[in-house]
C-alpha positions in Angstrom: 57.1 -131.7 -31.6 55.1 -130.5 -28.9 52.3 -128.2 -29.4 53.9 -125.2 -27.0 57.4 -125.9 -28.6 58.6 -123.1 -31.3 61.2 -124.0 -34.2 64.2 -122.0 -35.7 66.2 -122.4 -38.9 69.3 -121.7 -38.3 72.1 -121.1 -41.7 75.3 -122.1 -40.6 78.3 -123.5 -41.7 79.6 -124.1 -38.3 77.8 -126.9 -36.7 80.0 -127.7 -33.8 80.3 -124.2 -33.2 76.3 -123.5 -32.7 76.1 -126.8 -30.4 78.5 -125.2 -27.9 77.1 -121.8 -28.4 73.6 -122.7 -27.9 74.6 -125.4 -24.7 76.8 -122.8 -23.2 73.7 -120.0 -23.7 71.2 -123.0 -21.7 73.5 -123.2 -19.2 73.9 -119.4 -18.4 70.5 -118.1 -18.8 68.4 -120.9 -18.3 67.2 -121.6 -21.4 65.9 -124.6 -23.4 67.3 -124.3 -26.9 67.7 -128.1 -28.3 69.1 -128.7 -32.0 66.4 -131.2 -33.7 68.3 -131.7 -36.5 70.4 -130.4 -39.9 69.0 -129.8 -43.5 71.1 -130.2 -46.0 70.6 -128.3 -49.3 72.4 -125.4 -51.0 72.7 -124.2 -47.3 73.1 -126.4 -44.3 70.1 -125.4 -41.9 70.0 -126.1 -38.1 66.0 -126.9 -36.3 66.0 -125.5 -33.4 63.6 -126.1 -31.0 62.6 -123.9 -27.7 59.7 -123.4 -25.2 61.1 -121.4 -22.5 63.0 -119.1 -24.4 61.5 -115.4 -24.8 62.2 -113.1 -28.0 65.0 -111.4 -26.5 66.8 -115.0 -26.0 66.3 -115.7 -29.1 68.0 -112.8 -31.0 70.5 -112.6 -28.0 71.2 -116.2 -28.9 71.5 -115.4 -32.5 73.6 -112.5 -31.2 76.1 -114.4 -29.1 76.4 -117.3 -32.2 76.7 -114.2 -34.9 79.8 -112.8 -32.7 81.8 -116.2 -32.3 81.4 -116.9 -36.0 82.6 -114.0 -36.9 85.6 -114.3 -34.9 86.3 -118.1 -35.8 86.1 -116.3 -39.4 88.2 -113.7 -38.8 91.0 -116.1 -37.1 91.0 -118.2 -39.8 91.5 -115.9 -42.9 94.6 -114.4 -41.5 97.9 -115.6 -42.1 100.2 -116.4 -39.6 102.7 -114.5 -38.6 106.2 -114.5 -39.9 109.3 -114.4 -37.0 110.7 -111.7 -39.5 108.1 -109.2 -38.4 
C-alpha cells in the first residue's frame, strides 16, 4: 500500500452489493475507492483503499451503500404477495 493511500473496514454481509456500490460511486464522482480484500471472522470485513477521496466521499459513500442495503433487506424480508389480496 502506498504511503498517501488511506484504508477502510467495511462490515458487510453483502459483498457483491458494496463492489457495484463503491464502482458505481467512482464512476459518478470521480473517486478512487478500490476493495483490497475481505476478512473473514465473526464478521466479514471489506479493505478499502482510497487516495483521492475526501471525508465527505467517504461517509457519502458509506451513505449511498447504507441505503441500498437497507433496501435489498427490506425486499427480501417481505413476503410475496398473494393474488387473493
Amino acid at each position: 500500500m502506498e504511503s498517501n493511500k488511506k484504508r477502510l473496514q467495511i462490515i458487510t454481509n453483502y459483498e457483491d452489493l458494496l463492489r457495484k456500490t463503491i464502482e458505481t460511486y467512482n464512476k459518478v464522482y470521480k473517486t478512487d475507492f478500490e476493495i483490497a480484500g475481505f476478512m473473514y471472522d465473526e464478521v466479514v470485513r471489506a479493505l478499502v483503499d482510497f487516495s483521492e477521496a475526501s471525508v465527505h466521499h467517504v461517509f457519502q459513500m458509506g451513505v449511498v451503500f447504507g441505503r441500498a442495503c437497507e433496501h435489498l433487506d427490506k425486499a427480501s424480508s417481505q413476503p410475496p404477495r398473494s393474488s387473493w389480496e
